[in-house]
N, C-alpha and C positions, 0 to 999 in steps of 0.2 A: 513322583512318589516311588514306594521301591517297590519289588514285585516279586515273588521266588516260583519256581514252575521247576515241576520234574523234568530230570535231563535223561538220556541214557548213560550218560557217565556218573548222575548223582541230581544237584540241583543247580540249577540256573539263575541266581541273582540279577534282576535289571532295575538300573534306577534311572527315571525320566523325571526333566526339570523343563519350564518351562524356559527358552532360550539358552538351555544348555547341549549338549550330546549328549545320546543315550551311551549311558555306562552299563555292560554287561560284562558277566564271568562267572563261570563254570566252577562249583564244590563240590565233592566225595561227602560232605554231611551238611544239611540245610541249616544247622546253627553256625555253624562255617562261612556259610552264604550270607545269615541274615546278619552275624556282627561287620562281614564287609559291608552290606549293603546300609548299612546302621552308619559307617566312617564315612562311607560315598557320602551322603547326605549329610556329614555334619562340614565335611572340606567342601561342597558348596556353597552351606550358611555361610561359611566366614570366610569365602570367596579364592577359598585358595586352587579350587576345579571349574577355571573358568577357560574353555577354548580362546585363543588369540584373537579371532575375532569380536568376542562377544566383552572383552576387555574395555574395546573402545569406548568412549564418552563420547556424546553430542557434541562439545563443546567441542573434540578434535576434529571430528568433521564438520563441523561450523568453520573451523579456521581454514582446514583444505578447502572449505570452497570459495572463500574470500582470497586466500592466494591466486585462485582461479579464474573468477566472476568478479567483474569489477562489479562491488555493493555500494551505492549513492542512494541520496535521497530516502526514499521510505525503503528501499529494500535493506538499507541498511540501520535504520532505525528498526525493523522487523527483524532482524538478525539480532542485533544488540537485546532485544525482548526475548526471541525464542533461547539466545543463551542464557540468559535470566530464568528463565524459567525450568531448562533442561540441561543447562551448561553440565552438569557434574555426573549426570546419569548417563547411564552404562546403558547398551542397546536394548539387550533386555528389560532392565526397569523401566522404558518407555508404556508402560502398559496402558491400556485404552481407559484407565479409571485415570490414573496418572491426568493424561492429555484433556481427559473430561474437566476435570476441575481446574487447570489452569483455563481452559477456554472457557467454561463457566465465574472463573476469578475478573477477568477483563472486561470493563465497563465501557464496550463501546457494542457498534452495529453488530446485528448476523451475518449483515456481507464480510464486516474487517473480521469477524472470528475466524469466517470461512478461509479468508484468505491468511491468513496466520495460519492453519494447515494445511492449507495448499504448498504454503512456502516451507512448511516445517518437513514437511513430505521430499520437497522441492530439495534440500540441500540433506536430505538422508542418503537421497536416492545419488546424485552428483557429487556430495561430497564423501560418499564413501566409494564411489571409483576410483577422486582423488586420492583420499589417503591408501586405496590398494586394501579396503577393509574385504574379505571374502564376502562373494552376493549370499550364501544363505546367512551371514548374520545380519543382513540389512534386511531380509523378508519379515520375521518378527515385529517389527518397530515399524513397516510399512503398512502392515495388518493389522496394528494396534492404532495408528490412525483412521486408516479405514474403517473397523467397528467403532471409534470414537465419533467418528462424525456422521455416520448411520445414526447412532444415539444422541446424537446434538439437534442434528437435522428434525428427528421424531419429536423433541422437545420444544423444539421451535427456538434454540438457541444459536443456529444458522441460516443462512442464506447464500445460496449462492451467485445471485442474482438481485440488485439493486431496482428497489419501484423505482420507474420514470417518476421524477421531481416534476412538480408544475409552478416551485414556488419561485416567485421574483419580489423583487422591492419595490415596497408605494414609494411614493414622493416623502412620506411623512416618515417612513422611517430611517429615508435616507436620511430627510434633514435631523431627527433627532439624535440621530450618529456624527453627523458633520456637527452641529450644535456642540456635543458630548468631546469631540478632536478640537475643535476651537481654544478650548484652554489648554491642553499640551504643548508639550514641545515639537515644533512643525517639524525643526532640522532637523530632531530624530528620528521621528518617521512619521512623513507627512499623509495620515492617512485617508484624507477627503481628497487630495490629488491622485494620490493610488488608488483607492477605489472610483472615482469619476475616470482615470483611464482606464481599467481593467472595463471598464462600460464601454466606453469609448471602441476599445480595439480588440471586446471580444477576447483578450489573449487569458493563457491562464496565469498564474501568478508566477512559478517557476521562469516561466518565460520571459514576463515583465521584467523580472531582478535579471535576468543573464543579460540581454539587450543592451550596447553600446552604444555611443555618440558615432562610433568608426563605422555602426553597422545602416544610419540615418545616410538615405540619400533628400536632402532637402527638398531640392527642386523636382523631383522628378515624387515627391511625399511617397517615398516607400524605406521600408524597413524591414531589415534581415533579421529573420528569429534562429538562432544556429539552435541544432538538436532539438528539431520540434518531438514532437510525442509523433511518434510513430509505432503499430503494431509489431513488427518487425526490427527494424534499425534501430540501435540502440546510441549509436553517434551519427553525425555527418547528415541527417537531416532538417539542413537548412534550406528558408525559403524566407523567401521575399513576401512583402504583404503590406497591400495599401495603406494608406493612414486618411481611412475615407473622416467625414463630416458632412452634418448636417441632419444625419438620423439620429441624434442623443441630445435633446438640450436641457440644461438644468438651472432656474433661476431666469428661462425669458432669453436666455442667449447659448446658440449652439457651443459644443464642447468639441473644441479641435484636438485630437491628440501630438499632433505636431507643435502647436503651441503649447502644450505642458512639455512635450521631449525640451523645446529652446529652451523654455524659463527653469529645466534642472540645469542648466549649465552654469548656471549660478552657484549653486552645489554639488558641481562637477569633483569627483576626486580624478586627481591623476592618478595616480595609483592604479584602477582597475578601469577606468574608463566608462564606469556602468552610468547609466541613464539612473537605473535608481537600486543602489548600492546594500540591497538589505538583504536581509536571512527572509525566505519566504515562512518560518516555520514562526518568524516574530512578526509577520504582519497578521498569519491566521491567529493567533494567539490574540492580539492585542485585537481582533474582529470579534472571537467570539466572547472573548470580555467582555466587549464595549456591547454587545444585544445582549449579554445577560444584567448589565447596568444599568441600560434602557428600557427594558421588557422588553423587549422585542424576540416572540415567539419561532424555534424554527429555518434562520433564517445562514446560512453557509457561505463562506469567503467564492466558492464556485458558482455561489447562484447570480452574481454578478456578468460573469460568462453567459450565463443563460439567459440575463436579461440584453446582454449587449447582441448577440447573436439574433434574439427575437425583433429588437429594434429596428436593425436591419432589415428582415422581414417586412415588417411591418415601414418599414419607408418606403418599400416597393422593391426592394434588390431581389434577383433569382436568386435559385438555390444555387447554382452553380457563381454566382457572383458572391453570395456568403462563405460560400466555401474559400473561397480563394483570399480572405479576413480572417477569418476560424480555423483555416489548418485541417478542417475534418475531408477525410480521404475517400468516406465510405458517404454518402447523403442519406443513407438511410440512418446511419448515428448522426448524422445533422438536423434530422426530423425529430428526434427525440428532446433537443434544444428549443426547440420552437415554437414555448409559450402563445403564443399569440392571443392580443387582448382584442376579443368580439368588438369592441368602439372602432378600430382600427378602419374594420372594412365600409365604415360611415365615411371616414376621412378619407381613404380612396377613391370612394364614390361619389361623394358631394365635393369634394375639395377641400 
């Protein structure tokens, strides 16, 4: 807003905006002052007194950081969103009501909101080094995320932190899944084989669809997962990893996962050589279809992992043996996997 204050030379006109510069200057008559200070504020409105910096759109430094950061996977289905949402807006209109009501518009968890301004934060902050945007016009729009999610958090429309899951799959809703896949089309995506291996080896889905025929050592039943999940490394961690049996069985007869790897080769493409050739974003999909078709309450394309990793457990394997199946680096996020069903320690006991 504008402001006039006696000067020694006359009056002092200043007008402050927010994410603009303050604009001051000196008049011999205060109605001199007040019609400048009257223009300042209208070449604002109509955006003609905007500093260089504060020019920028989101949407430009969304694209500097994509030239920069290789985006896959969900970081770039999150980028593709946060442009949707902010693509057009200038640094300044980022304001903390702005960012309120998009993350109030989105129909998922408090952790995924959380993390949608983590990330929205995430490529302000980096992609305005890239584009060479000036640091104080990125403070604005970092500050308006910050009181956004102070006020999210208060609401209980955040989280940043996910409750430990304890949920796994009975018997009966596998089967009323498998049941439910029975009439589809198997060659398209055979989803009682994918899901009985995702059990099987523990792996996450991601990893399932990358995995090769080339990466199958038979004889020796191990199998390389290239770029597993790691905290750090974002390529090049690959690792070997048993193709155990004998802890999963479904229907009265153990579930080898080396015998599903042979029998895709049946439906082997040349082309990419994958073990099982799909988009992991059309197997979640056609998962949480299928338990909302079902009734089946609750129930996550990842909780399969958690049941495959507890199984293990629960056969007798160490932690240090699960780990070396599950990929996990730290055992104390391998603890948090580890459903274990109370019957179990009957079975180890009595036999």
């Amino acid at each position: 807003m504008a402001s006039i204050f006696t000067h020694k030379d006359g009056y002092r006109a200043q007008v402050r905006r927010v994410g603009h510069e303050t604009q001051s200057k000196v008049f011999e008559r205060k109605v001199d002052a007040q019609k400048w200070a009257r223009e300042i504020e209208a070449a604002i409105d109509k955006g003609n007194l905007v500093a260089p910096g504060h020019r920028v759109t989101f949407s430009a430094l969304a694209e500097a950081y994509e030239k920069n950061v290789e985006c896959k996977g969900s970081k770039a289905s999150a980028l593709k969103l946060l442009k949707a949402g902010f693509g057009k807006c200038r640094l300044p209109e980022m304001t903390p009501d702005r960012i309120i009501k998009f993350s109030k518009g989105r129909d998922v968890s408090p952790v995924s909101r959380n993390g949608d301004l983590v990330y929205l934060n995430m490529v302000i902050q980096h992609g305005g080094v890239f584009a060479q945007v000036p640091a104080g016009a990125l403070v604005a729009p970092q500050v308006s995320i910050k009181t956004a999610m102070i006020s999210l958090k208060h609401m209980g429309l955040i989280q940043s932190k996910s409750n430990e899951r304890d949920r796994r799959p009975t018997h009966d809703e596998l089967e009323t899944m498998f049941e439910h896949w029975r009439g589809s089309n198997h060659l398209e995506l055979p989803m009682q084989e994918i899901c009985l291996f995702l059990i099987a080896t523990a792996m996450r889905r991601a990893e399932m669809c990358r995995i090769r025929f080339t990466d199958l050592e038979e004889f020796d039943r191990m199998l390389t997962i290239r770029d597993r999940k790691h905290p750090t490394k974002k390529k090049g961690n690959h690792q070997k990893v048993p193709l155990v049996t004998g802890h999963f069985k479904w229907q009265g007869r153990e579930i080898d996962p080396l015998k599903i790897i042979k029998n895709r080769r049946e439906y082997a493409n040349s082309d990419t050589d994958r073990i099982f050739p799909f988009l992991p974003a059309s197997i979640t999909s056609n998962f949480v279809r299928t338990t909302k078709l079902c009734d089946i309450d609750d129930l996550r394309l990842h909780d399969l992992r958690h049941e495959g990793v507890s199984l293990l457990f629960e056969h007798g394997y160490q932690i240090q043996e699960v780990a070396l199946v599950s990929g996990h680096l730290d055992w104390k996020q391998l603890k948090r996997y580890t459903q274990l069903k109370p019957a179990s320690l009957h079975k180890r006991t009595f036999g």
